[in-house]
PQR file of N, CA, C, O and H, with PARSE charges and radii, in Angstrom:
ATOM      1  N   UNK A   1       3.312  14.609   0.534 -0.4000 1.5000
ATOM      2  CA  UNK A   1       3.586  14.263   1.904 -0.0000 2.0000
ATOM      3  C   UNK A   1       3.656  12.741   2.057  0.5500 1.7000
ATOM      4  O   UNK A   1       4.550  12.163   2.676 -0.5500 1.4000
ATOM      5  N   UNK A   2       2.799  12.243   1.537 -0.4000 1.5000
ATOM      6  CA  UNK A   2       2.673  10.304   1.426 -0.0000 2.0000
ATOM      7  C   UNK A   2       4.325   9.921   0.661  0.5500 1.7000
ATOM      8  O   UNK A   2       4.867   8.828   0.828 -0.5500 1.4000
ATOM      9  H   UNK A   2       2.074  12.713   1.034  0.4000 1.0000
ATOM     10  N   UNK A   3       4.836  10.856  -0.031 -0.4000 1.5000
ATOM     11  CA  UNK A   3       6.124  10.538  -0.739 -0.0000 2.0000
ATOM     12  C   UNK A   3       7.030  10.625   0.119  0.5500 1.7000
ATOM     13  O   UNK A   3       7.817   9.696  -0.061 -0.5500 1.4000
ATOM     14  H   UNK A   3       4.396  11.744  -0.167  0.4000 1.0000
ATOM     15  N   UNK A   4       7.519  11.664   1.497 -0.4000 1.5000
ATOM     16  CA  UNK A   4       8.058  11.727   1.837 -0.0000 2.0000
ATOM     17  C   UNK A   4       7.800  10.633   3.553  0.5500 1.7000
ATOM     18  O   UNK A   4       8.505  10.958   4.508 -0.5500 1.4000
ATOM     19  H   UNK A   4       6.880  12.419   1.643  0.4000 1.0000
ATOM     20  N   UNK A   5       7.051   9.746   3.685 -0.4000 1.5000
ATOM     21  CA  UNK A   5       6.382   8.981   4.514 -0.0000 2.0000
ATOM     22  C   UNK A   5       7.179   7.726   4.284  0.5500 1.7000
ATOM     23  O   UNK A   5       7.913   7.091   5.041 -0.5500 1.4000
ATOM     24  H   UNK A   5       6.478   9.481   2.910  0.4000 1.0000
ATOM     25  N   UNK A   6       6.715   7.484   2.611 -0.4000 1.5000
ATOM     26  CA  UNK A   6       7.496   6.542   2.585 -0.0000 2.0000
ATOM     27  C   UNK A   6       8.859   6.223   2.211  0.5500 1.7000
ATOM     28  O   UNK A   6       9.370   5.109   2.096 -0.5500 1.4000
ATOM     29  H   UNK A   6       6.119   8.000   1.996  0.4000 1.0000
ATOM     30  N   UNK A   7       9.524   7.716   1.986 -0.4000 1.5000
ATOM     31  CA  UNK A   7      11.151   7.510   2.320 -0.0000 2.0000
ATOM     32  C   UNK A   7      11.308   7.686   3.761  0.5500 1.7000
ATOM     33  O   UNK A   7      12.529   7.655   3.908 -0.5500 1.4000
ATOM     34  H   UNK A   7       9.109   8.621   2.079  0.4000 1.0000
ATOM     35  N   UNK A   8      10.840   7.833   4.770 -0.4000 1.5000
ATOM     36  CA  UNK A   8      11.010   7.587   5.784 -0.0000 2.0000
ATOM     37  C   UNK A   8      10.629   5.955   6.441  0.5500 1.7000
ATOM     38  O   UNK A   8      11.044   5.510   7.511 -0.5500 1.4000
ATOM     39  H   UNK A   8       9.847   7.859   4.650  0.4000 1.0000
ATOM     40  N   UNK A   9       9.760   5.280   5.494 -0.4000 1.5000
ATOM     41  CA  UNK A   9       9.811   3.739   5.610 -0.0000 2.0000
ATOM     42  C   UNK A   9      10.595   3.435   5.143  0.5500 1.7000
ATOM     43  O   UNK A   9      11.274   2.570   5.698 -0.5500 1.4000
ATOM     44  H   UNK A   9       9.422   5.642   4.625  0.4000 1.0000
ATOM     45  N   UNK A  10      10.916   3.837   4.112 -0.4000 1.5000
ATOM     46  CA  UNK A  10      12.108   3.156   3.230 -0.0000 2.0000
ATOM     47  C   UNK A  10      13.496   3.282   4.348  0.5500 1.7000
ATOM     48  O   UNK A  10      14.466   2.560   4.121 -0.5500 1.4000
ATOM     49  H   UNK A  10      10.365   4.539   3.661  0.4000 1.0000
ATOM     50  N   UNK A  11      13.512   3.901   5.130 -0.4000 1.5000
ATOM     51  CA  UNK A  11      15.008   5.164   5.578 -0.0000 2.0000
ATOM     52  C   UNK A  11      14.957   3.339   7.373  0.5500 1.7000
ATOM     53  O   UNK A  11      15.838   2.605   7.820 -0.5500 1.4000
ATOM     54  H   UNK A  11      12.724   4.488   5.315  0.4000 1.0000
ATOM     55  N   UNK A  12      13.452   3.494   7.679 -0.4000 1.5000
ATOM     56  CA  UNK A  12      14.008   2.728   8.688 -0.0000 2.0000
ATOM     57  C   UNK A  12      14.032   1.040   8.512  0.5500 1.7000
ATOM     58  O   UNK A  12      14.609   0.151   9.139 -0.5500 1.4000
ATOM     59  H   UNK A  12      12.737   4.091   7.316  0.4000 1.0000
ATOM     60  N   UNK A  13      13.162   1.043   7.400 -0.4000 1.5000
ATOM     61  CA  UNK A  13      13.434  -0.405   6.798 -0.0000 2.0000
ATOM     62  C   UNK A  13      15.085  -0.948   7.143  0.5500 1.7000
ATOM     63  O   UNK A  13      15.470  -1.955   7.738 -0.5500 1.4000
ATOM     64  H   UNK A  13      12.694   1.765   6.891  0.4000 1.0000
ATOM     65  N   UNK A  14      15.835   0.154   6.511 -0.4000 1.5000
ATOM     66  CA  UNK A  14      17.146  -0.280   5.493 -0.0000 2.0000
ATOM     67  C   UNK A  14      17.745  -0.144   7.407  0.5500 1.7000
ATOM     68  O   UNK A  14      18.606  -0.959   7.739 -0.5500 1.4000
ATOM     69  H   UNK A  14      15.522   0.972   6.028  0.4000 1.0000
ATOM     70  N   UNK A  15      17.423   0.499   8.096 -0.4000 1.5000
ATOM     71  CA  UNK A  15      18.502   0.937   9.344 -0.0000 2.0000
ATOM     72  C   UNK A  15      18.110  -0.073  10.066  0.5500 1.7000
ATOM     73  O   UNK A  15      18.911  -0.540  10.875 -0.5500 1.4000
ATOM     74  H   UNK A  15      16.724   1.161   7.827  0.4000 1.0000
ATOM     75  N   UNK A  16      16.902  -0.594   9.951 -0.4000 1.5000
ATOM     76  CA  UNK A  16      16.763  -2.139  11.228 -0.0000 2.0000
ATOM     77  C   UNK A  16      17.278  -2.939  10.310  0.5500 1.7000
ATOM     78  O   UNK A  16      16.939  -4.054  10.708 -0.5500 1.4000
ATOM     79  H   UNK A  16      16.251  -0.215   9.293  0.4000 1.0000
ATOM     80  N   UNK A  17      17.956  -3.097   9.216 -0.4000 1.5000
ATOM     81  CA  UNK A  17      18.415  -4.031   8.159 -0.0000 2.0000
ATOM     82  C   UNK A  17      19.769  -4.463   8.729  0.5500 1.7000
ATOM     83  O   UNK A  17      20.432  -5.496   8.819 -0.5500 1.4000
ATOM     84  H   UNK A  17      18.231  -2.192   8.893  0.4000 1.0000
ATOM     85  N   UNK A  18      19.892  -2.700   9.197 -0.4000 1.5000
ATOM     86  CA  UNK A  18      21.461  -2.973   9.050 -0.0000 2.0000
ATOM     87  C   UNK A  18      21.603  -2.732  11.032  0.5500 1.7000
ATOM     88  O   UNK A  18      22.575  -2.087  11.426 -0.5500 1.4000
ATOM     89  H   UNK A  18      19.353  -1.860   9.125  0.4000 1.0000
ATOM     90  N   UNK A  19      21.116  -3.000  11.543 -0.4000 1.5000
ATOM     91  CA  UNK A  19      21.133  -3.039  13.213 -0.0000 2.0000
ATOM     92  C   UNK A  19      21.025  -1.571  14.125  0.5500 1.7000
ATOM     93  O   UNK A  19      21.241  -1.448  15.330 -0.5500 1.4000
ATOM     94  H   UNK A  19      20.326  -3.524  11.224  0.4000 1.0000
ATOM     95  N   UNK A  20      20.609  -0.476  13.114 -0.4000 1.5000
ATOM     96  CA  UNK A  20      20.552   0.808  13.658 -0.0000 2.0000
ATOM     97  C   UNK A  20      18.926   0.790  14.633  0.5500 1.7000
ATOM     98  O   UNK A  20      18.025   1.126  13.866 -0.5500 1.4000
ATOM     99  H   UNK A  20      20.433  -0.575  12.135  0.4000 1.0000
ATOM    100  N   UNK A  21      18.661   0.643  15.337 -0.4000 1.5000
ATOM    101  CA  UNK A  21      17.512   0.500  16.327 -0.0000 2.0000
ATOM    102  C   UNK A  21      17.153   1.624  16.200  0.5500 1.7000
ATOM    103  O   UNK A  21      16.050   1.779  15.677 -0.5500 1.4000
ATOM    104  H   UNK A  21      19.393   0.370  15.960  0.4000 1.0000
ATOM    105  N   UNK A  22      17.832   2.688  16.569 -0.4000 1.5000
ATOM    106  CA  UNK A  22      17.354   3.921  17.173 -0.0000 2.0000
ATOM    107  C   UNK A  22      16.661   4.757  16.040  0.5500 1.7000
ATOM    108  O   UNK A  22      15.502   5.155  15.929 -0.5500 1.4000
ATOM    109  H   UNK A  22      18.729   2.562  16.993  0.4000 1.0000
ATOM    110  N   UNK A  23      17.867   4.899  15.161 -0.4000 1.5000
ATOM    111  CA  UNK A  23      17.622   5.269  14.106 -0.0000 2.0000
ATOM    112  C   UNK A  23      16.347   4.976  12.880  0.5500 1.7000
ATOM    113  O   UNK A  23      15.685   5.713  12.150 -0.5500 1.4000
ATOM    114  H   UNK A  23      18.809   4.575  15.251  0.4000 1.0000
ATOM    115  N   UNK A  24      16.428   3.345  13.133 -0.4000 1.5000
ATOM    116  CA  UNK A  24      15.038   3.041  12.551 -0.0000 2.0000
ATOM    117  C   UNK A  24      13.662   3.145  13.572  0.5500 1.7000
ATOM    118  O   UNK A  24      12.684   3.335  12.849 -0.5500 1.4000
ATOM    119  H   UNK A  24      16.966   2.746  13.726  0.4000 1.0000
ATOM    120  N   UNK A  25      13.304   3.088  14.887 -0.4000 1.5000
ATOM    121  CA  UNK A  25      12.465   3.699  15.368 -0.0000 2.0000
ATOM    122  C   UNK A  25      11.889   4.937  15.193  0.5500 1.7000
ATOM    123  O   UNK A  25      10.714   5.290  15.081 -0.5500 1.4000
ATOM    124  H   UNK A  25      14.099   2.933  15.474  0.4000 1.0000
ATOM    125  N   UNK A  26      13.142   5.647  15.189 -0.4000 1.5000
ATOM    126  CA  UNK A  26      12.896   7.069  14.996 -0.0000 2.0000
ATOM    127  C   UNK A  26      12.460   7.421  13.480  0.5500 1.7000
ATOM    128  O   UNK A  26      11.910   8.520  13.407 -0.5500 1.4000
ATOM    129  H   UNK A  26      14.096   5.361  15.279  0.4000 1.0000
ATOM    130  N   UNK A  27      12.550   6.919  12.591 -0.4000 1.5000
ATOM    131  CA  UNK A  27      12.261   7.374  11.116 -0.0000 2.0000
ATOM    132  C   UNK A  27      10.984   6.215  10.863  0.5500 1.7000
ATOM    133  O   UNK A  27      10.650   6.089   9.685 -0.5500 1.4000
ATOM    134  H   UNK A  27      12.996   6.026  12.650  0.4000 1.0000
ATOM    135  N   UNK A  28      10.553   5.715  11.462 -0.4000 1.5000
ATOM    136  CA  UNK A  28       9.636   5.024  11.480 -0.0000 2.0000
ATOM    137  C   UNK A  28       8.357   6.047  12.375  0.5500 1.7000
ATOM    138  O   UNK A  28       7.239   6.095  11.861 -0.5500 1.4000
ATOM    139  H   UNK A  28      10.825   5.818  12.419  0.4000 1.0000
ATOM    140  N   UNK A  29       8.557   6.646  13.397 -0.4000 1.5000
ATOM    141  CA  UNK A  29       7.790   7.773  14.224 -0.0000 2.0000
ATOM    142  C   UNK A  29       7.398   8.985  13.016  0.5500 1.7000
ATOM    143  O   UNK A  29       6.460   9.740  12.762 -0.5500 1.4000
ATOM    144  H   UNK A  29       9.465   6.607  13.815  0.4000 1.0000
ATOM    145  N   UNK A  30       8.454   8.721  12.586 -0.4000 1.5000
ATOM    146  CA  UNK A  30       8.008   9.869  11.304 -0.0000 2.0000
ATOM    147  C   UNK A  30       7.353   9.623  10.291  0.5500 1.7000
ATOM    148  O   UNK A  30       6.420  10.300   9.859 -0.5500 1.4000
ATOM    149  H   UNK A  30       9.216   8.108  12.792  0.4000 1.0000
ATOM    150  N   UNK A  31       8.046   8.056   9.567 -0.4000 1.5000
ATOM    151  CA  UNK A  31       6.958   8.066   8.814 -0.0000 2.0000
ATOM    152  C   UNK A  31       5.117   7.919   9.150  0.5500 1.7000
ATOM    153  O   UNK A  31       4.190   8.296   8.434 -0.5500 1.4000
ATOM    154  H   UNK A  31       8.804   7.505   9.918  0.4000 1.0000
ATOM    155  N   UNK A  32       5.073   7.204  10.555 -0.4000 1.5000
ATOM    156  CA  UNK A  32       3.612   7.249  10.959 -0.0000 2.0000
ATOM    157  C   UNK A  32       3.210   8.594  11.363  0.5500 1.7000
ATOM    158  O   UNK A  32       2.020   8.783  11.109 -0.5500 1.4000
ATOM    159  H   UNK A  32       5.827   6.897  11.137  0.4000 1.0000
ATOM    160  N   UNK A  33       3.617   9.292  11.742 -0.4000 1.5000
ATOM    161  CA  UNK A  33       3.392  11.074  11.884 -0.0000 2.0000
ATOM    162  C   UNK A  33       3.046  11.553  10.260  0.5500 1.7000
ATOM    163  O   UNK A  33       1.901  11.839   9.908 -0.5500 1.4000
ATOM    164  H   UNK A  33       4.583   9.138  11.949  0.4000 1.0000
ATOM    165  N   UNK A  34       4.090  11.585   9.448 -0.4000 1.5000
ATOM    166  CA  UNK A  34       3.397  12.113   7.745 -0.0000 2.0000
ATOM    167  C   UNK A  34       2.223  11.338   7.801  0.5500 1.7000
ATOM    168  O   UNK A  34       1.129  11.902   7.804 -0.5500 1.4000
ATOM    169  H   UNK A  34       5.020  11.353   9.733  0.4000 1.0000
ATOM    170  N   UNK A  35       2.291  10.473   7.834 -0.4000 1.5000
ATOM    171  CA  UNK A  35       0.816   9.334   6.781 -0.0000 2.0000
ATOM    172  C   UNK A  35      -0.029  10.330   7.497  0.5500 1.7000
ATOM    173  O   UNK A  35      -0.402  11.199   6.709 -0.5500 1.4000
ATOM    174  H   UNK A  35       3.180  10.014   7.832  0.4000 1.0000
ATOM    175  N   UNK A  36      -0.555  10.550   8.964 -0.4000 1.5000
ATOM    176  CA  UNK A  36      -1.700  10.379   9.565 -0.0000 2.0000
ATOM    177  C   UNK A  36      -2.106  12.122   9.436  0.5500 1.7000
ATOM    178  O   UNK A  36      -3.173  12.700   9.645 -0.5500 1.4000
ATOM    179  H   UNK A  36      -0.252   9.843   9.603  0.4000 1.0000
ATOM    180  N   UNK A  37      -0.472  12.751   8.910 -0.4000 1.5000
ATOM    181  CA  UNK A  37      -1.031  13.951   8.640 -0.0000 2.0000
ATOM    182  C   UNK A  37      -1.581  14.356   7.479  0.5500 1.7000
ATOM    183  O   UNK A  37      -2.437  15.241   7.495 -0.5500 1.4000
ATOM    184  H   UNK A  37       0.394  12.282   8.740  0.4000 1.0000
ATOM    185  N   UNK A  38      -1.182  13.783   6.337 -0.4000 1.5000
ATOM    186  CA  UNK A  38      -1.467  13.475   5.327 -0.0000 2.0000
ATOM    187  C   UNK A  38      -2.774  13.101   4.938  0.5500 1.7000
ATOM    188  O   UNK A  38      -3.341  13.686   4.016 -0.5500 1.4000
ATOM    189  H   UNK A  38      -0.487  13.064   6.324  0.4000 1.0000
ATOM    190  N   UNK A  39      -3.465  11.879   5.767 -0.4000 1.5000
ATOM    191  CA  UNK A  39      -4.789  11.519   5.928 -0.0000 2.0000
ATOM    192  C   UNK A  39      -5.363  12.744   6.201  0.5500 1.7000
ATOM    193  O   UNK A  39      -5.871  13.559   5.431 -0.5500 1.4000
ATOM    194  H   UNK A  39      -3.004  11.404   6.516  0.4000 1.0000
ATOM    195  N   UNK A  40      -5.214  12.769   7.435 -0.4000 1.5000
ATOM    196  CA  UNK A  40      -6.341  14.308   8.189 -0.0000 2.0000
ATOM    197  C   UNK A  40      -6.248  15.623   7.097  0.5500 1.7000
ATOM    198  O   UNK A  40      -7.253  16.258   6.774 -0.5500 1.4000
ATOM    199  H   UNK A  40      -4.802  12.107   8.061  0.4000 1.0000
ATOM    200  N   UNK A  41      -5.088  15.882   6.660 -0.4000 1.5000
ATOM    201  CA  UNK A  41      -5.176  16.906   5.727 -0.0000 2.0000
ATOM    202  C   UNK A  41      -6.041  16.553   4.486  0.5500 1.7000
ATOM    203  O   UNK A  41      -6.727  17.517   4.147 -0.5500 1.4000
ATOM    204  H   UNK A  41      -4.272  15.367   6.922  0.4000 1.0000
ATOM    205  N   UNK A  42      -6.265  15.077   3.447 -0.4000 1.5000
ATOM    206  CA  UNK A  42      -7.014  14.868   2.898 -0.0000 2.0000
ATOM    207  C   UNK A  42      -8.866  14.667   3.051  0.5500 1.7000
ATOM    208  O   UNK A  42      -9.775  14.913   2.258 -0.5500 1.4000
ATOM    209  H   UNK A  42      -5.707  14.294   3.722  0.4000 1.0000
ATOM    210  N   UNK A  43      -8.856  14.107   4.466 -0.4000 1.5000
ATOM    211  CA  UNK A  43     -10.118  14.018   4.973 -0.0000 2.0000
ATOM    212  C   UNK A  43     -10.380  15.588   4.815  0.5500 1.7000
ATOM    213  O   UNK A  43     -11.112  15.903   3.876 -0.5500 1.4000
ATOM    214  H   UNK A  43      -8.118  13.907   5.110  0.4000 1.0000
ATOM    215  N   UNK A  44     -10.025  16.299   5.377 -0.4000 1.5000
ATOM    216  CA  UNK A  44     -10.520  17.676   5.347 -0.0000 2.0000
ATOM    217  C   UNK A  44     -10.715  18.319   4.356  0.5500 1.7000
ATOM    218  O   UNK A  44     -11.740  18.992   4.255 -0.5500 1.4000
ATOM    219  H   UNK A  44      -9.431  16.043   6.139  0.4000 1.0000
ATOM    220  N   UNK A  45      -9.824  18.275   3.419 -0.4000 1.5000
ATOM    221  CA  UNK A  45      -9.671  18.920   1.984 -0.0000 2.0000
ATOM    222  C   UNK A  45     -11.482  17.964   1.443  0.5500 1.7000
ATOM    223  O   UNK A  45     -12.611  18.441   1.330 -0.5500 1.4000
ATOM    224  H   UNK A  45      -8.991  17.728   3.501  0.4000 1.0000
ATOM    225  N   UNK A  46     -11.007  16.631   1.254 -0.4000 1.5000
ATOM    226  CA  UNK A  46     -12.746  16.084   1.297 -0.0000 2.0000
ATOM    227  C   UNK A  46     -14.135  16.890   1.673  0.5500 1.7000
ATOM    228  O   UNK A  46     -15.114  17.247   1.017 -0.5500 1.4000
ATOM    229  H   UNK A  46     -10.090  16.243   1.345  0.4000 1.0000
ATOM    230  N   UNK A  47     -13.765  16.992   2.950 -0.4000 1.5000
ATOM    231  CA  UNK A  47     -15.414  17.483   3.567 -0.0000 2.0000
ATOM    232  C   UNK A  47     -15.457  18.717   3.051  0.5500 1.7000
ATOM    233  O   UNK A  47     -16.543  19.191   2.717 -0.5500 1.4000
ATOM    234  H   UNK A  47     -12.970  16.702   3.482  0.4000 1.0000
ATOM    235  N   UNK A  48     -14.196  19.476   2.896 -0.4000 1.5000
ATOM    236  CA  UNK A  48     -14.608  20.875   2.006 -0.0000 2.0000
ATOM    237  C   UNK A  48     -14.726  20.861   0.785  0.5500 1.7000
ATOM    238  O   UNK A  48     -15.267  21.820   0.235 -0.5500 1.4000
ATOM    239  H   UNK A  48     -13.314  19.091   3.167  0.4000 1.0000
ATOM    240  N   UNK A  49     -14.354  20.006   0.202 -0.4000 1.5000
ATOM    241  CA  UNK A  49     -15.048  20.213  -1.448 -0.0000 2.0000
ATOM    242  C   UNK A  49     -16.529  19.489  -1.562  0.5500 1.7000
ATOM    243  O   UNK A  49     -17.195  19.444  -2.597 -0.5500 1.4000
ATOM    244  H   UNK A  49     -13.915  19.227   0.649  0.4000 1.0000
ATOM    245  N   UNK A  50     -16.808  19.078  -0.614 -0.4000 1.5000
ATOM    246  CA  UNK A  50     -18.000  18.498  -0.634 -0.0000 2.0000
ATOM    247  C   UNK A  50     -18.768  19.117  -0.464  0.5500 1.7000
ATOM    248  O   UNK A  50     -19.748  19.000  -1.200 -0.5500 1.4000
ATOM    249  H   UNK A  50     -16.267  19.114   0.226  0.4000 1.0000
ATOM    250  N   UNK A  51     -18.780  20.278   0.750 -0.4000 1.5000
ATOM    251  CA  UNK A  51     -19.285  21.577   1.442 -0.0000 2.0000
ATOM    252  C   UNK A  51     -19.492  22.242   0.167  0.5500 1.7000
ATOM    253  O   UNK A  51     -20.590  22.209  -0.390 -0.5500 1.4000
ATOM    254  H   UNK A  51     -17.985  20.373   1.349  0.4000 1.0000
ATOM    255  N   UNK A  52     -18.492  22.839  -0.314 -0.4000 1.5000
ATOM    256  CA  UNK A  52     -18.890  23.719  -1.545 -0.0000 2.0000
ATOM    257  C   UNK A  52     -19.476  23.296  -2.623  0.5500 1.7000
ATOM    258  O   UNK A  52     -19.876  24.183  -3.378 -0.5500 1.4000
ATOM    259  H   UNK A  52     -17.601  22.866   0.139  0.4000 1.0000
ATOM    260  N   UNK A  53     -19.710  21.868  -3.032 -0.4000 1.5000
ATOM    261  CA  UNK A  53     -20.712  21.708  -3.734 -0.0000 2.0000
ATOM    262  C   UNK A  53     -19.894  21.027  -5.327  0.5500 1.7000
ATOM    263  O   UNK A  53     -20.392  20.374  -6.243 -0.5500 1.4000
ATOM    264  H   UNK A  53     -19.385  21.148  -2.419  0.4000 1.0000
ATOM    265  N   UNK A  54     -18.797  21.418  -5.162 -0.4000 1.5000
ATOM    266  CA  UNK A  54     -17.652  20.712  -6.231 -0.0000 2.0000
ATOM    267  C   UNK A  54     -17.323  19.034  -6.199  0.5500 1.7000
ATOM    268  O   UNK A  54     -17.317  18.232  -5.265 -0.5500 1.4000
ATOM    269  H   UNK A  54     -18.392  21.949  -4.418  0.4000 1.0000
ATOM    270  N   UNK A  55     -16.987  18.847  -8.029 -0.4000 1.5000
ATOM    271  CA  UNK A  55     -17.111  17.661  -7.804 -0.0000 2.0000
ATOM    272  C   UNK A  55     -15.473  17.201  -7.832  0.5500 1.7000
ATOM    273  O   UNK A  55     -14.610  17.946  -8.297 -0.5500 1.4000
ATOM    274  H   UNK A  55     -16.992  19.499  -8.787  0.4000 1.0000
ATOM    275  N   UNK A  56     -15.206  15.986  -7.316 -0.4000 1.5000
ATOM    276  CA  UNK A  56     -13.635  16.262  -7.535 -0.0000 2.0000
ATOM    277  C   UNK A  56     -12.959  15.879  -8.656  0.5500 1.7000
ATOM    278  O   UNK A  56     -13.251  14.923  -9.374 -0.5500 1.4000
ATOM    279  H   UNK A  56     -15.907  15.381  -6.938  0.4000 1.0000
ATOM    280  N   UNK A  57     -12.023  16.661  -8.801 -0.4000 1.5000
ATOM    281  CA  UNK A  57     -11.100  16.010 -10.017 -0.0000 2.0000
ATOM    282  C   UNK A  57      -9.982  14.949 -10.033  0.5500 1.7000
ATOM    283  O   UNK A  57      -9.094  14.884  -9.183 -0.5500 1.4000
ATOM    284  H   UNK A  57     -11.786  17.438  -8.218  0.4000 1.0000
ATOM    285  N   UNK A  58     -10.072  14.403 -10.731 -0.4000 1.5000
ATOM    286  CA  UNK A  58      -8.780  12.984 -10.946 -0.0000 2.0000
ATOM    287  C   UNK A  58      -7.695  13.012 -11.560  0.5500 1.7000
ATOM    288  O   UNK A  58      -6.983  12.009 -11.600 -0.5500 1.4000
ATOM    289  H   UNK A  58     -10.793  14.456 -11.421  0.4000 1.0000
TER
END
């Protein structure tokens, strides 16, 4: 999900580059929407392996 976040930075980088406003606002809304879902989905995945008593893997 963090991969597809930051082709959506990448996506509005290049469109305010090139004078697309809208377009880069908007793919910029998205990429801050993935990250923060991304976070919360990891925070959680966290407190539950912690809950169960597992240690994590790398």
């Amino acid at each position: 999900m963090i991969r597809w976040a930051i082709v959506f930075l990448v996506i509005a980088i290049i469109a305010a580059a090139l004078g697309f406003g809208g377009l880069a606002g908007t793919a910029m809304e998205g990429a801050k929407l993935l990250f923060y879902v991304a976070v919360v989905l990891f925070v959680i995945s966290a407190v539950i392996g912690l809950m169960r008593g597992r240690s994590p893997t790398v």
